[in-house]
BATORTI-636285 format. One line per field, with one value per residue (C-alpha): x, y, z; residue number from 1; residue in one letter. Coordinates in nm, 2 decimals, padded with zeros to 4 digits, always signed. Example, Ala and Ser with C-alpha at 12.3 -4.5 7.8 and 13.67 -1.06 7.14 Angstrom:
2
u: +01.23; +01.37
v: -00.45; -00.11
w: +00.78; +00.71
num: 1; 2
residuo: a; s
END
This chain:
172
u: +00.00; +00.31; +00.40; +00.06; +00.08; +00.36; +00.33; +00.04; +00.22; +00.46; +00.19; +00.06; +00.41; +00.46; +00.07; +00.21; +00.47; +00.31; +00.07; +00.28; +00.45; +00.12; -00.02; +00.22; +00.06; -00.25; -00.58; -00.72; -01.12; -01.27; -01.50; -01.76; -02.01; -02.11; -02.13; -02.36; -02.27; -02.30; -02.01; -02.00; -01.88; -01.54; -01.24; -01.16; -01.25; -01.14; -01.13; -00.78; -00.73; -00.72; -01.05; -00.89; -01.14; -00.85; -01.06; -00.88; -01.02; -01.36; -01.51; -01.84; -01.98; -02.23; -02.34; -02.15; -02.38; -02.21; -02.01; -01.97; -02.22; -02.13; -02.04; -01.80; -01.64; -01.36; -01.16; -01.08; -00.78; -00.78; -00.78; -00.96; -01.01; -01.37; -01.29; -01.19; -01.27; -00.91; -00.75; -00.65; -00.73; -00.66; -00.71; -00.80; -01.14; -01.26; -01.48; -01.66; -01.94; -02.04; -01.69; -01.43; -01.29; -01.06; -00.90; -00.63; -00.57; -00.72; -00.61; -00.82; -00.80; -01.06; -01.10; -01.41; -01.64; -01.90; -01.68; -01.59; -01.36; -01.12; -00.90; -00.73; -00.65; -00.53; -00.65; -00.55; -00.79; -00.89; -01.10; -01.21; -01.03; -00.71; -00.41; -00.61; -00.53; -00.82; -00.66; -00.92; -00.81; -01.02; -01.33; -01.52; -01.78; -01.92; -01.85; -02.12; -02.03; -01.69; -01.95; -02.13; -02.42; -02.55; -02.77; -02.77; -02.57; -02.39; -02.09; -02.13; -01.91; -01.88; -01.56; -01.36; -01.15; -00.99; -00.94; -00.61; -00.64; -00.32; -00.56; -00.89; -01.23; -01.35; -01.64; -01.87
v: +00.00; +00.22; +00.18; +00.27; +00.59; +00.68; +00.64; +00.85; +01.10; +01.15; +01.16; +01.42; +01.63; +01.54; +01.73; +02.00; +02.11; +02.06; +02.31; +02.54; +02.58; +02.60; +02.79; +03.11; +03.08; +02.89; +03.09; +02.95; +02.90; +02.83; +02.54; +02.42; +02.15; +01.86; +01.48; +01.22; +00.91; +00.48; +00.25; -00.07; -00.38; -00.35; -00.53; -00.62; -00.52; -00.67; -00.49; -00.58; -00.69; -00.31; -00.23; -00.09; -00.11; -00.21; -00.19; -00.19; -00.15; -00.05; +00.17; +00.40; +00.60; +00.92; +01.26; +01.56; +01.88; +02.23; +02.44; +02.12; +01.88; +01.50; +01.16; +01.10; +00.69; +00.66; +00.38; +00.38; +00.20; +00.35; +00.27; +00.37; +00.34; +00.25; +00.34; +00.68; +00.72; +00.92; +00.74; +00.82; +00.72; +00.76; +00.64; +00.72; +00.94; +01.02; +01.28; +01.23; +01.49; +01.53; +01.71; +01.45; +01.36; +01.45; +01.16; +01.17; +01.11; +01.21; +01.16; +01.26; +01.25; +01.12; +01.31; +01.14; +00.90; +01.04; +00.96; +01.32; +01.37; +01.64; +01.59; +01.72; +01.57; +01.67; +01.53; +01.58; +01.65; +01.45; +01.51; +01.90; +01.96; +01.81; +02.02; +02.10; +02.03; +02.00; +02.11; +01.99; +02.24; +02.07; +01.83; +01.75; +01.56; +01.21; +00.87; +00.65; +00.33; +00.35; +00.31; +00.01; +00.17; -00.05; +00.18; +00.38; +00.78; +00.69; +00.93; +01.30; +01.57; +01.92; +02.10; +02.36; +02.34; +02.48; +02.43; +02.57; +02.59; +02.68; +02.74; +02.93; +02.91; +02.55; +02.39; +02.42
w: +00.00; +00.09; -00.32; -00.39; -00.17; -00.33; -00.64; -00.61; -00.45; -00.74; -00.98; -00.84; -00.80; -01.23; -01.26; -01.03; -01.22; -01.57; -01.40; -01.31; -01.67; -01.82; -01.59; -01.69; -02.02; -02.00; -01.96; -01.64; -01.59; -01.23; -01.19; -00.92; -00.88; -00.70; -00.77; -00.60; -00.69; -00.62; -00.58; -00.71; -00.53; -00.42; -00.57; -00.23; +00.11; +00.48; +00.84; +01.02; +01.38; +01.44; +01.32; +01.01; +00.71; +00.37; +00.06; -00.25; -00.62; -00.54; -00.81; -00.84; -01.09; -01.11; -01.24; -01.25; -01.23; -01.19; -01.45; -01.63; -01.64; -01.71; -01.55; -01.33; -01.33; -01.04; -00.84; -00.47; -00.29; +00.08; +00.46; +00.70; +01.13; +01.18; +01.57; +01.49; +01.10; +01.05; +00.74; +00.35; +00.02; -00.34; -00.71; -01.04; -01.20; -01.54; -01.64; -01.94; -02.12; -02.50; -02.54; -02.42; -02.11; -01.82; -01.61; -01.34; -01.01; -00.65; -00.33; -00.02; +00.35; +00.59; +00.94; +01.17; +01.19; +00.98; +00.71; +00.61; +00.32; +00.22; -00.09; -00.44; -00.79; -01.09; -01.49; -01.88; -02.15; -02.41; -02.73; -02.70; -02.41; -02.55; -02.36; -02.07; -01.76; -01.50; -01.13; -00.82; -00.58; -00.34; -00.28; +00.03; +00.12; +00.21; +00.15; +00.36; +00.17; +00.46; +00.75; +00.54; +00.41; +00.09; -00.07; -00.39; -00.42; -00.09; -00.23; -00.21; -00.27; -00.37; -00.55; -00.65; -00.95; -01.24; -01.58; -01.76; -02.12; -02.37; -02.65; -02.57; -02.39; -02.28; -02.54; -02.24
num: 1; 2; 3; 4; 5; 6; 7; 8; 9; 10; 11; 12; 13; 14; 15; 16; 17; 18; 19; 20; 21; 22; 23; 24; 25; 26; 27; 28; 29; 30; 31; 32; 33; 34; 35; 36; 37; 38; 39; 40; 41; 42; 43; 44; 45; 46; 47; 48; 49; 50; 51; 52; 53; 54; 55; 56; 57; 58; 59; 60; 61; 62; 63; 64; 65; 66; 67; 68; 69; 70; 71; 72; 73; 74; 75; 76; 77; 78; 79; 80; 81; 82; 83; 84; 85; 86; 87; 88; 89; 90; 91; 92; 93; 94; 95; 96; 97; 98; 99; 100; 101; 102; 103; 104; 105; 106; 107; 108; 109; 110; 111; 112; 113; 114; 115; 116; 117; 118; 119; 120; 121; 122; 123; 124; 125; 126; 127; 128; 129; 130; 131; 132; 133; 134; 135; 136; 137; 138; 139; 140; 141; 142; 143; 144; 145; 146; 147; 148; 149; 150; 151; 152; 153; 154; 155; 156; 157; 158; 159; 160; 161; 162; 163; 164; 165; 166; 167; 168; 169; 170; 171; 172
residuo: x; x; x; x; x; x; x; x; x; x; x; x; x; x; x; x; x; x; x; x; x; x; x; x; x; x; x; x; x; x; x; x; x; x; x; x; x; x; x; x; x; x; x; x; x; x; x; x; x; x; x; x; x; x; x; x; x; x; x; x; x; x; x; x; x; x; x; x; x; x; x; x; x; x; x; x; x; x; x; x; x; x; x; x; x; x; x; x; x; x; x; x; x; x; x; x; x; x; x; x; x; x; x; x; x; x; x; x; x; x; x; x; x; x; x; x; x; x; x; x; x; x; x; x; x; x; x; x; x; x; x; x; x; x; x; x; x; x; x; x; x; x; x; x; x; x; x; x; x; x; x; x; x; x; x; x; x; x; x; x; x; x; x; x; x; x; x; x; x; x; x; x
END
């Protein structure tokens, strides 16, 4: 998990400083929204000795409503106390709309036993946003699937975001 961590960790610092040498000439446009989304069974879930909940390769999947408006697919390795609820997780997202995509990475950071979230990521363009880099500054909200709820939209979340663009205004 440690290589996992990592290796997110350095993905993140290669999209930091593409960002920052686009961002002295890329036009920068601010996004918000919210997604409410379902996970899907995960790849593989256990609670330790500890009472630490371990899943790895879970996924979910939702709408994206906001200054874009699409459908959000992600993955979710992570660990979690279930005493406390303090823990960290990461993996992949895609964003996809009638334009193209962004995908990347996210990392975020949970902080009590309501299963509060508090993270970043960073994703590249693809079809009309091809160049663009889509900076998460930050997303919070609520993942109830960690406490062992089993019904559907049981991730929320709000964010703040930008997209930096070398070539023009966004197609949305």
């Amino acid at each position: 998990m440690k290589k996992a961590v990592l290796a997110s960790i350095m993905v993140l610092l290669v999209f930091s400083v593409i960002t920052q040498v686009m961002a002295s000439t890329a036009t920068v446009y601010p996004i918000t929204g919210s997604y409410v989304g379902s996970a899907l069974p995960a790849g593989h879930s256990l609670v330790n000795k500890g009472n630490v909940l371990i899943v790895t390769g879970a996924q979910g999947y939702g709408p994206v409503v906001g200054t874009l408006t699409g459908t959000m697919w992600f993955t979710l390795t992570g660990a979690i106390d279930l005493k406390t609820g303090v823990g960290s997780m990461h993996g992949k997202w895609m964003f996809i709309d009638n334009y193209g995509t962004f995908e990347g990475s996210w990392r975020a950071d949970n902080h009590d036993v309501i299963y509060y979230e508090d993270g970043t990521g960073m994703g590249k363009g693809t079809g009309a946003y091809e160049g663009m880099v889509y900076r998460v500054e930050r997303f919070w909200g609520y993942n109830l699937y960690l406490g062992g709820y089993v019904g559907p939209d049981g991730v929320q979340f709000e964010f703040e975001a930008t997209i930096l663009s070398p070539h023009g205004v966004p197609p949305y």
